[in-house]
C-alpha positions in Angstrom: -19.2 -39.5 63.6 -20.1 -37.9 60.2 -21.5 -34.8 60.0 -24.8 -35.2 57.5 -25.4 -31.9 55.0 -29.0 -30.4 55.1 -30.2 -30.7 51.4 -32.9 -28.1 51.9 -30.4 -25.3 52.5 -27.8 -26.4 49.7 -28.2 -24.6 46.4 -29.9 -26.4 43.4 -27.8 -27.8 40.6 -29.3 -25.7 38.3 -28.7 -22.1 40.3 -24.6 -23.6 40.2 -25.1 -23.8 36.9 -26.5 -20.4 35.9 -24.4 -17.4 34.6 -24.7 -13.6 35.1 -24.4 -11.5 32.3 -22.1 -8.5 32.1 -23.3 -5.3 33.0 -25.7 -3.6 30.6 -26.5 0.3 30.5 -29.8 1.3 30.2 -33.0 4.4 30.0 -35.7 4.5 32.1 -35.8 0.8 33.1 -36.3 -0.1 29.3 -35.5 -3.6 29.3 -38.3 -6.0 27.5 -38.4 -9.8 26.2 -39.9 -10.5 23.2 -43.1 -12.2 23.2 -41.3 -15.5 22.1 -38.6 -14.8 24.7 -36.2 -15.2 22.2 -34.8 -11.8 22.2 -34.2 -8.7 24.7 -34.6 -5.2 23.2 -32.7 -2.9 25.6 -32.5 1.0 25.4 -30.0 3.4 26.5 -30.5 7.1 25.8 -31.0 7.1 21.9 -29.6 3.7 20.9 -32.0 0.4 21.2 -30.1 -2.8 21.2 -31.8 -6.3 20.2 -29.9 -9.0 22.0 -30.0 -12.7 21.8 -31.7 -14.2 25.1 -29.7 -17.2 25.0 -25.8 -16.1 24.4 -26.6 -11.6 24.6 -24.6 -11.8 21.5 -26.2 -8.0 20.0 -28.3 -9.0 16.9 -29.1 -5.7 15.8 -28.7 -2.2 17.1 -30.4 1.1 16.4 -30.0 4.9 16.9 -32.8 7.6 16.8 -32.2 11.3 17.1 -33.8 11.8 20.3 -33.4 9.7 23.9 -36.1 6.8 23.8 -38.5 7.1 26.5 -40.8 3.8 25.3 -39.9 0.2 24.0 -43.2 -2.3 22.7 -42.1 -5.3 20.4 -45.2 -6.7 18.4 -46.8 -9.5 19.4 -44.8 -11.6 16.4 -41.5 -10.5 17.7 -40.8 -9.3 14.7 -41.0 -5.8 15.2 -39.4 -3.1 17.9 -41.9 0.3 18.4 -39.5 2.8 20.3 -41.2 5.6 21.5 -39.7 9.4 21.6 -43.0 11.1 22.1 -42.3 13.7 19.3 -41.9 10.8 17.0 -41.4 7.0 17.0 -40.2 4.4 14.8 -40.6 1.0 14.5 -37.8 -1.3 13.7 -37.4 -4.6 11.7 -35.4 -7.5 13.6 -34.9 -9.0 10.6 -33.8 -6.5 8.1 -32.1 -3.8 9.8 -32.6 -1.3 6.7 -36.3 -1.8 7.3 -37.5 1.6 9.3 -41.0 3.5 9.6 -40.9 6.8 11.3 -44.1 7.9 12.5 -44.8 11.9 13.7 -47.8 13.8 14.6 -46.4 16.7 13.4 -47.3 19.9 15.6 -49.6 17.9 17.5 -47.1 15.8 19.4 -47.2 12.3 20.4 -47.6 11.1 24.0 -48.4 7.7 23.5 -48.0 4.7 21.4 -49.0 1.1 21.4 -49.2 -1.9 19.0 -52.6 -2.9 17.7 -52.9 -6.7 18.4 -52.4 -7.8 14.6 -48.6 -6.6 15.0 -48.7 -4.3 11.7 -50.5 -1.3 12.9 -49.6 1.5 15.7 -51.9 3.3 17.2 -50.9 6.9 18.4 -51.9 9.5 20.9 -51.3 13.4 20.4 -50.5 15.5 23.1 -53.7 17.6 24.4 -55.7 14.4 23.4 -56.6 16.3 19.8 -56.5 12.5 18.3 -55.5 9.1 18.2 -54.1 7.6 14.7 -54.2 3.7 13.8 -50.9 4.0 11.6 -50.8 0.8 8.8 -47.3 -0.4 8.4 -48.5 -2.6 5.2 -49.9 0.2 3.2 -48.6 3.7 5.0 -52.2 5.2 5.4 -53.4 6.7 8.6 -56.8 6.7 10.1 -57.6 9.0 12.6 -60.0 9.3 15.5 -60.7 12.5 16.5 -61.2 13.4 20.4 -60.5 10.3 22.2 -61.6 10.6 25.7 -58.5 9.4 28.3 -56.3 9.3 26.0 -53.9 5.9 25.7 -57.1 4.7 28.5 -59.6 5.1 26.1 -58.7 2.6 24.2 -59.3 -0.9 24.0 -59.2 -3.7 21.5 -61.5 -6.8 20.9 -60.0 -10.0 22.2 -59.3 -11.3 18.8 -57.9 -7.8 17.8 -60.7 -6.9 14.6 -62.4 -4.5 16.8 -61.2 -1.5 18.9 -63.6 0.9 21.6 -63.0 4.0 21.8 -64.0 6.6 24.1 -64.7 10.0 22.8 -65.6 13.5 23.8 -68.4 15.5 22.8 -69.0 19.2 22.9 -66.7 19.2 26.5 -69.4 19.7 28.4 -69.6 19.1 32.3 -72.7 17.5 33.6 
């Protein structure tokens, strides 16, 4: 008598097929796709590598100054925003020469996000003094004094043109 092999516990063809990559190091858990899931940006103290998703050949890598505590690609995939929270930069997959540094000077930053149109940051200073919308097309900086909550206080329009922001006046408790 043959002995018949129970399909439901046999692995899939495609799990056989599948490879693990090698070992990576990494910060914090700072491991994000890109939107088009394309690319993997991975960070380990103060270097950010940009891998291919498909083969993990390493298409670009960076180094800052300072150990990386944030990573946010744009929602183009075209650009990396790595966060140091005295400063961050945001990085070009494309052209590696390409850099913008942005710092709140004594202010300090403690948060930073992409707007949703992929070519502004907006910015946090420590204490909550203010929150900057930072244009990477034209390098000027608008600022929004007192935002309430911080990174929280913030919230853009679904088709990105408008952003709400709550604010504090005169710190008073009710």
């Amino acid at each position: 008598m043959q002995r018949q092999h129970d399909t439901k516990d046999a692995p899939s063809p495609r799990l056989r097929e599948s490879a693990v990559s090698s070992v990576m190091r990494v910060t914090n858990g700072l491991v994000h796709w890109s939107p088009c899931g394309a690319m993997l940006a991975v960070a380990t103290t103060n270097r950010l590598v940009i891998r291919d998703g498909g083969t993990w050949q390493i298409l670009q890598q960076y180094s800052t100054v300072d150990v990386i505590q944030a990573v946010a690609w744009s929602d183009d995939s075209q650009l990396v925003l790595t966060g140091m929270y005295k400063r961050g930069i945001v990085w070009s997959v494309q052209d590696a020469t390409w850099t913008c540094k942005i710092a709140e000077g004594v202010a300090g930053m403690i948060y930073a996000r992409w707007a949703p149109d992929s070519r502004h940051v907006v910015t946090v200073s420590d204490f909550q003094l203010h929150a900057s919308v930072w244009s990477l097309e034209d390098a000027t900086k608008s600022v929004i004094r007192h935002p309430k909550l911080g990174a929280d206080g913030l919230a853009f329009s679904r088709d990105g043109r408008y952003v709400a922001v709550a604010e504090r006046h005169e710190c008073k408790v009710p």
